[in-house]
N, C-alpha and C positions, 0 to 999 in steps of 0.2 A: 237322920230325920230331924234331930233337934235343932243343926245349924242349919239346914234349910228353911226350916219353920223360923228360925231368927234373921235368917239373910231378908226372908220374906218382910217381915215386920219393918226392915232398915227401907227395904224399897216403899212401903208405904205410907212409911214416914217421910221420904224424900218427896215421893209426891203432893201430900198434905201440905206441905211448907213451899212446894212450886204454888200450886193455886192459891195458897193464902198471900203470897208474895204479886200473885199477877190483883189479885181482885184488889190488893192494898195499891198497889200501881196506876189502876184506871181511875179512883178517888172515885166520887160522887160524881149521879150522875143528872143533869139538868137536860129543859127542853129547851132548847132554841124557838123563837117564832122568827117570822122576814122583818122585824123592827130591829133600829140599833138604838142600845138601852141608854137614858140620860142617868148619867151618875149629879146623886146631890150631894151635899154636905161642905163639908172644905178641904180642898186641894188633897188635901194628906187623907185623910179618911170617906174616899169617896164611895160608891157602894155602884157595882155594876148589874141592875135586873135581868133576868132569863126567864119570862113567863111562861106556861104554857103556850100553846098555840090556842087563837081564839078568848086569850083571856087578856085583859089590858091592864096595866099597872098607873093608875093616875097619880100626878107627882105634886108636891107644894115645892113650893120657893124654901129653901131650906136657910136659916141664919145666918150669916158668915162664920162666929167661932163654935165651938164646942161650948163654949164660956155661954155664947147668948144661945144654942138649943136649949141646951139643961135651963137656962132662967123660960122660956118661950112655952117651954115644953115639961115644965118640973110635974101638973099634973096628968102630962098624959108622955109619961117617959116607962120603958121598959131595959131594963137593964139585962145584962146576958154574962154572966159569971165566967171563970175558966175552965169550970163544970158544966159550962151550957144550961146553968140552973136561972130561973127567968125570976125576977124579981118587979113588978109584984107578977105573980104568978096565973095573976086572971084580970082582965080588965075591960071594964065599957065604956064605949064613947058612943057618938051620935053619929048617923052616918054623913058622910063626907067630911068630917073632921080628920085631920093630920093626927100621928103619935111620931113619940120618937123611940128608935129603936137604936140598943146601943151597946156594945160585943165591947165591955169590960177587960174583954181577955187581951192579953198579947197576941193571940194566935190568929189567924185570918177564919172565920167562921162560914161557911154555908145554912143560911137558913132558907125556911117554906111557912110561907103565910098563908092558909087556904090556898096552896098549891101553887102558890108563886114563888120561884126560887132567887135567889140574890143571895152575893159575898160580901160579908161585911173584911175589911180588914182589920188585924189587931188596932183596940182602942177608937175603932171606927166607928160611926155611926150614919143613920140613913131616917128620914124624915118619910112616913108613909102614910098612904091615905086607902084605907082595904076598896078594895073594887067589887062592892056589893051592888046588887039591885034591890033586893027584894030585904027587909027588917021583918023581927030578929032576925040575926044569922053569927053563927060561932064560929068564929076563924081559929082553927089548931096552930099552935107553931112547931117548926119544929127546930133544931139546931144540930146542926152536924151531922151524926148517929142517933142522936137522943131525939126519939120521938113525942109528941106532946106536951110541951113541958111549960109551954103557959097558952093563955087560949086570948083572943078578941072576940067581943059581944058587943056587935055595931047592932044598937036602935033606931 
């Protein structure tokens, strides 16, 4: 009885590591809408949108270097650690104003702005304008796995 009760254990250990193995396979998962998305930024770090359906992502003309966002954009820049830890961690603007949003990491990043999703790639960054109608409104962000970890407060 004891080594079937251990055989038992190995089978479901096996299968614990098959599903952890498919659900790490499929990555993250975004919506498509019928729109094909403009990447901004520059060349090397362009950043490709996947909105909800029904929701629009309005775009600015973004700098040509990294060099003139960070000057364009120094107070209204949000930085993205390789913690996915959001620096500054809360921020307001006015609505229809641009920020810059900018994935510090090496790694290629998935974030969601108020439920808008886009890839930043390592060192990447992406010029955004929140697609609110109605002020106040809190836009959560999230990055990666890590849920809320800095917020937008469009006035």
């Amino acid at each position: 009885m004891k080594g079937g009760t251990k055989n038992l254990w190995y089978v479901v250990i096996a299968v614990a590591v098959v599903i952890v193995v498919i659900a790490l396979a499929r990555g993250p998962r975004s919506y498509q809408s019928g729109t094909t998305p403009t990447p901004t930024g520059s060349p090397n770090a362009s950043a490709s949108v996947t909105p909800k359906p029904a929701r629009s992502t309005p775009s600015a003309t973004a700098p040509g270097t990294y060099g003139d966002a960070v000057a364009a954009y120094a107070n209204r820049r949000i930085q993205f650690d390789a913690m996915c830890q959001a620096v500054p961690s809360s921020m307001a603007i006015k609505k229809g104003l641009a920020l810059m949003l900018d994935n510090r990491s090496g790694d290629a990043r998935t974030f969601a702005v108020g439920g808008v999703y886009f890839t930043l790639p390592g060192y990447g960054w992406k010029i955004y304008i929140p697609p609110v109608t109605t002020v106040p409104t809190t836009l959560y962000i999230d990055c990666g796995s890590s849920r809320n970890v800095g917020t937008i407060i469009v006035q």
